[in-house]
C-alpha positions in Angstrom: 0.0 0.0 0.0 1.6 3.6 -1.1 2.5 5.4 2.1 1.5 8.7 2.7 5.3 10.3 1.9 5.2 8.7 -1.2 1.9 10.2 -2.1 3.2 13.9 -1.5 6.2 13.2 -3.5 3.9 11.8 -6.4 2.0 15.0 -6.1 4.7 17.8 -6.3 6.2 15.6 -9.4 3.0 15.5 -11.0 2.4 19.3 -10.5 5.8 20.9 -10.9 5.4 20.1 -14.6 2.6 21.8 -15.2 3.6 24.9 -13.3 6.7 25.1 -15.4 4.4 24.9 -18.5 2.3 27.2 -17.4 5.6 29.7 -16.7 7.3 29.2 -20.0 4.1 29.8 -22.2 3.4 32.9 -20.4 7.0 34.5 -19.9 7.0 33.9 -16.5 10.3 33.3 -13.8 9.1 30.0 -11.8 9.9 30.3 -8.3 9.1 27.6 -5.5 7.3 30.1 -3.6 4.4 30.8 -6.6 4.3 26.9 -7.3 3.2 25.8 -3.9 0.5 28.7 -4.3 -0.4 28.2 -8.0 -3.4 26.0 -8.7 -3.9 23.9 -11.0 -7.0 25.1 -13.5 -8.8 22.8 -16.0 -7.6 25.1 -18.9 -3.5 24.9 -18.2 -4.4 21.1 -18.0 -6.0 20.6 -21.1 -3.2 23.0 -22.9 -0.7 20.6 -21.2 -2.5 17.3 -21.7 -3.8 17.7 -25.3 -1.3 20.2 -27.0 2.2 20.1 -25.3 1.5 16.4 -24.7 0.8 15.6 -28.3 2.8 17.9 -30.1 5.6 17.7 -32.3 9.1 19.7 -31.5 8.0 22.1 -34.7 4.7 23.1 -33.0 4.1 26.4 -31.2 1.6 26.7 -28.6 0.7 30.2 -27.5 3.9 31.2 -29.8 6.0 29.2 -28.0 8.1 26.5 -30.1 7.3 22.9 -28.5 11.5 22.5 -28.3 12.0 25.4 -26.3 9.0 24.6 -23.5 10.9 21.0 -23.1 13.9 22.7 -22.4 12.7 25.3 -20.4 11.2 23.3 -18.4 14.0 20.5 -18.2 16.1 23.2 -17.1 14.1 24.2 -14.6 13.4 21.2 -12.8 17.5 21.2 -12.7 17.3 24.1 -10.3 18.2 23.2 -6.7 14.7 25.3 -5.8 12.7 22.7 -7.5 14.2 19.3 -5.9 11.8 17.8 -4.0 12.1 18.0 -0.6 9.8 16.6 1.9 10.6 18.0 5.1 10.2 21.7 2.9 6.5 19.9 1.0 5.2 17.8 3.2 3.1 21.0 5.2 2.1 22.2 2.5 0.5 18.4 0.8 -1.4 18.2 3.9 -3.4 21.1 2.9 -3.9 19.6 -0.4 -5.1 15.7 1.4 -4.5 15.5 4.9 -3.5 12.5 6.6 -7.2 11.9 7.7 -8.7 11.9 4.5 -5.9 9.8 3.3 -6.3 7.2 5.7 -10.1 7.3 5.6 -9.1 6.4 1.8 -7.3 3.5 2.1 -9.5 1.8 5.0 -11.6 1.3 1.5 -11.7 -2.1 1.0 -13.5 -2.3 -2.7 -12.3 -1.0 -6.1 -14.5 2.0 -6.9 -14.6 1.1 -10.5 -14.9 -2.9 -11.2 -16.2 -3.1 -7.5 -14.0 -5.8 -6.9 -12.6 -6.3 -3.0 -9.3 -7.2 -1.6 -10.8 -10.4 -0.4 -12.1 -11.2 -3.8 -8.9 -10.8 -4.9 -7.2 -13.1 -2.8 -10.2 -15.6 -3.5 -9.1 -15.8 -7.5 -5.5 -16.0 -6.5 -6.1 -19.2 -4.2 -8.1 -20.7 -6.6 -5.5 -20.0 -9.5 -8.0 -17.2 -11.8 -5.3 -14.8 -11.7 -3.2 -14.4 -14.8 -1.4 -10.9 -13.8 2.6 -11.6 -14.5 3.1 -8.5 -12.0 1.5 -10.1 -8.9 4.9 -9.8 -6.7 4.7 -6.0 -6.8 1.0 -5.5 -8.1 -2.2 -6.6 -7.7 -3.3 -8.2 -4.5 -3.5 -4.9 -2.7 -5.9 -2.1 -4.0 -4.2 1.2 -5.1 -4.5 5.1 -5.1 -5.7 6.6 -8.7 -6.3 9.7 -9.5 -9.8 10.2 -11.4 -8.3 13.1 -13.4 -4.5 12.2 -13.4 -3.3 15.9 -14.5 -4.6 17.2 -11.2 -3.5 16.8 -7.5 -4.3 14.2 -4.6 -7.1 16.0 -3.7 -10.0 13.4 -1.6 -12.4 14.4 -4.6 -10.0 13.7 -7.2 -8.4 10.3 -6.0 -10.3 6.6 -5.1 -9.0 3.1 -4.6 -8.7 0.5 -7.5 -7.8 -2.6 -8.6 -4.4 -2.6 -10.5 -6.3 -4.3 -13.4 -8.7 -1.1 -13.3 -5.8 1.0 -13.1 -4.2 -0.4 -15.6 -7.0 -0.2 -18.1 -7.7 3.3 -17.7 -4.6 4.6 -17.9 -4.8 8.6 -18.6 -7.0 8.6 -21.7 -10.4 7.9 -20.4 -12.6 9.9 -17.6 -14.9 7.9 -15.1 -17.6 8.4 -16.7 -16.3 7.0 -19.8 -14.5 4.1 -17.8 -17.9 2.9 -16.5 -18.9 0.4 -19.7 -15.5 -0.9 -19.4 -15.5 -1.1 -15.9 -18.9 -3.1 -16.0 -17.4 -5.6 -18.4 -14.3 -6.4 -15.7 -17.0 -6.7 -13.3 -18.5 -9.2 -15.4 -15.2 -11.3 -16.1 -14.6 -11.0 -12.2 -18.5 -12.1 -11.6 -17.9 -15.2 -13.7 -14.6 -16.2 -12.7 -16.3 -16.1 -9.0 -19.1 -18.0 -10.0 -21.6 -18.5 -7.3 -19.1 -18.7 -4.5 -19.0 -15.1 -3.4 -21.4 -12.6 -3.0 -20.1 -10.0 -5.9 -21.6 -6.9 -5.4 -21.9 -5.3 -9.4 -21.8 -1.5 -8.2 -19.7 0.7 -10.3 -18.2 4.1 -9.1 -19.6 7.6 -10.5 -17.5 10.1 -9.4 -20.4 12.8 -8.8 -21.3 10.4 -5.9 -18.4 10.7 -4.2 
C-alpha cells in the first residue's frame, strides 16, 4: 500500500510540470514560492494534456516552439529550488489531502470502479484465476488513482482500485467514460467467482463521491 510520503512526493512531481508549463508559455520566472501557491486550472491542463503532450518539437503553442517549452522546463526542474524536498513539502500536501482523509481512503476495502474487494482478490488468486505476471509488486492490494490524473491528490479527485482497473484506464479515459469498461471487468470478475462469493456489481460515478 503507497505510504503517505510517497503520495506527496507523487503529487509535487505530477504538478511541478505543469507549473513550469504554465511559466514558459506565459513568460513567467518559476519560483518555488508561486508553485506551492499556483493551482492547478482545468484550462492549463487541457493546454498541457492535449497540446504540449501531443505535439511535435515544430509546434508552437501560445507562440512558444514545442522545443524550447521542453527545455525550459527541463532546465528548470534542474534548479536546486525545484528538488523535491519533503521535510520543505510535506506541510504544504497536507493542505492539499490530509492524513485523515488519506487514511479514511485506504480503510476502503473495494475497487471503486470494477467493484472488486481485496478479499475477492485473494479468493481468484487461491483458486489460481489470476493471470497478472506483476502479482509480486502489483495486484493483490488495491491502489490510489487519481480520477483526473493531470490534477492533484485532492479526496475528490483520488479513489481506490484494482491494478487491473488501473491499468486499463490509464490517462486517456474519464470515469464516466470508464464505466462500460469497468462493467465488463465486473463481469469477467463475476464469472470467474461464479456463485461462491457474493459480488456486489456496483460501479463508481465520481459525482457520488
Amino acid at each position: 500500500m503507497t505510504t503517505y510520503s510517497a503520495r506527496a512526493k507523487a503529487n509535487y512531481e505530477a504538478k511541478l510540470p505543469i507549473y513550469l508549463f504554465y511559466c514558459c508559455i506565459n513568460k513567467n520566472t518559476p519560483t518555488y514560492d508561486n508553485f506551492i501557491k499556483y493551482q492547478l486550472d482545468d484550462t492549463i491542463i487541457k493546454k498541457y494534456a492535449t497540446k504540449y503532450m501531443q505535439a511535435e518539437k515544430e509546434d508552437e503553442i501560445d507562440g512558444v516552439f514545442r522545443d524550447e517549452i521542453y527545455d525550459c522546463i527541463k532546465e528548470w526542474k534542474k534548479n536546486d529550488n525545484f528538488k523535491y524536498s519533503h521535510v520543505k513539502y510535506i506541510n504544504h500536501f497536507q493542505e492539499v489531502l490530509s492524513r485523515n482523509a488519506f487514511e479514511e481512503l485506504k480503510s476502503q476495502q473495494k475497487c471503486s470502479y470494477c467493484g472488486i474487494s481485496e478479499i475477492q482478490i485473494n479468493e481468484l488468486g487461491e483458486k489460481g484465476k489470476l493471470y497478472n505476471k506483476r502479482s509480486d509488486t502489483r495486484g493483490y492490494s488495491l491502489e490510489i488513482d487519481r480520477m483526473n490524473p493531470n490534477k492533484e491528490y485532492t479526496f475528490d479527485n483520488i479513489c481506490m482500485s484494482c491494478y487491473w482497473c488501473n491499468n486499463a484506464k490509464t490517462d486517456e479515459f474519464t470515469v464516466k467514460e470508464f464505466e462500460n469498461i469497468a462493467h465488463a471487468i465486473n463481469d469477467v470478475w463475476s464469472e470467474r467467482l461464479g456463485k461462491e462469493i457474493n459480488f456486489p456489481t456496483k460501479i463508481y460515478k465520481g459525482e457520488d463521491k
